[in-house]
C-alpha positions as CSV (number, residue, x, y, z in Angstrom):
1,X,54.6,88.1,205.7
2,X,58.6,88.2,205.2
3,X,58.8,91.5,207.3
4,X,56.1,89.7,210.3
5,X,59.1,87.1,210.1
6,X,61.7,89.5,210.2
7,X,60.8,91.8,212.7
8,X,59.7,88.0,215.1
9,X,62.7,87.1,214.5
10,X,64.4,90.2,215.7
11,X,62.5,90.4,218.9
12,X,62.7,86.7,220.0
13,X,66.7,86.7,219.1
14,X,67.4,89.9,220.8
15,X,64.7,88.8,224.1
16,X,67.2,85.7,224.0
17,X,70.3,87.9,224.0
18,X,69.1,89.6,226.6
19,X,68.1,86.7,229.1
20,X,71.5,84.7,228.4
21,X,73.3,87.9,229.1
22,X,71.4,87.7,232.8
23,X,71.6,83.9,232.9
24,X,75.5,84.5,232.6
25,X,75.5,87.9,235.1
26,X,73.8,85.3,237.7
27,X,76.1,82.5,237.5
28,X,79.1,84.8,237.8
29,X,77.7,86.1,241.2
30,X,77.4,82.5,242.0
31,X,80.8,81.6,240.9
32,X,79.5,78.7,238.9
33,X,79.9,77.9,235.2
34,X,79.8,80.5,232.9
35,X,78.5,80.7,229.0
36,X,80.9,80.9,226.6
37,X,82.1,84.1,225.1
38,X,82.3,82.6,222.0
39,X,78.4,81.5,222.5
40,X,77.8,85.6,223.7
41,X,79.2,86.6,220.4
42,X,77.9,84.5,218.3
43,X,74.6,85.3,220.0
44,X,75.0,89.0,219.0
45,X,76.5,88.2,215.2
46,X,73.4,86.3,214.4
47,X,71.0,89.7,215.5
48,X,71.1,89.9,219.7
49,X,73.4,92.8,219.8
50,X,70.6,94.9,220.7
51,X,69.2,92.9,223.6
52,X,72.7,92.0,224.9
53,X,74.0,95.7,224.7
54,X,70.5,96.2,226.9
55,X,71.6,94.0,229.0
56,X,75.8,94.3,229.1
57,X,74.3,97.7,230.8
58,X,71.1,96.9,233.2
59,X,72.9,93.7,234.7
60,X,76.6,95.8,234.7
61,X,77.6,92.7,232.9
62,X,81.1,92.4,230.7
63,X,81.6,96.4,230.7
64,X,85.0,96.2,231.9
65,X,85.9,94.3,229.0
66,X,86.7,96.9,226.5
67,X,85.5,94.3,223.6
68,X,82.6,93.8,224.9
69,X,81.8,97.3,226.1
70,X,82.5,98.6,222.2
71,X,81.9,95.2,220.0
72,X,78.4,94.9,221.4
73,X,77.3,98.4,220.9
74,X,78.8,98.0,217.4
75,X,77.0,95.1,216.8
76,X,73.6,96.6,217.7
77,X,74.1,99.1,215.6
78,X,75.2,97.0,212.5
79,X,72.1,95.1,213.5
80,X,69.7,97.9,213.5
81,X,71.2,99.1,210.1
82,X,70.3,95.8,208.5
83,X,67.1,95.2,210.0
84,X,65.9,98.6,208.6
85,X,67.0,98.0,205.6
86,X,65.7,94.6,205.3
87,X,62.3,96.3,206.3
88,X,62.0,98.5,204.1
């Protein structure tokens, strides 16, 4: 039941991720107010690295910030790390 929890929790965190990341793509075209960066990162420390990394790349979103374009990444994989071993 724990690892059901854990690997919902995973997906619904990282869809998330993923759909802010495009919520924030769009209202930059649209030159309205953005999210928060603080709210992106805290976001991916908290398990959406993987989804926003996904999505920092299909939406060409934050990759010309150098923090982004390597703390996200990082993040996923740090994420990915601990869920497996939380699976196990």
């Amino acid at each position: 039941m724990l690892k059901g929890l854990l690997i919902s929790y995973c997906f619904i965190v990282n869809v998330i991720g993923f759909i802010v990341m495009g919520r924030d793509k769009k209202l930059a075209k649209a030159h309205k107010w953005r999210i928060q960066e603080k709210t992106l990162w805290g976001l991916a420390f908290i398990g959406g690295a993987i989804g926003m990394t996904i999505a920092m790349n299909v939406f060409h979103h934050k990759t010309r910030h150098l923090l982004f374009k390597v703390g996200f990444p990082f993040l996923a994989i740090v994420d990915l790390v601990i869920f497996i071993i939380l699976l196990r």
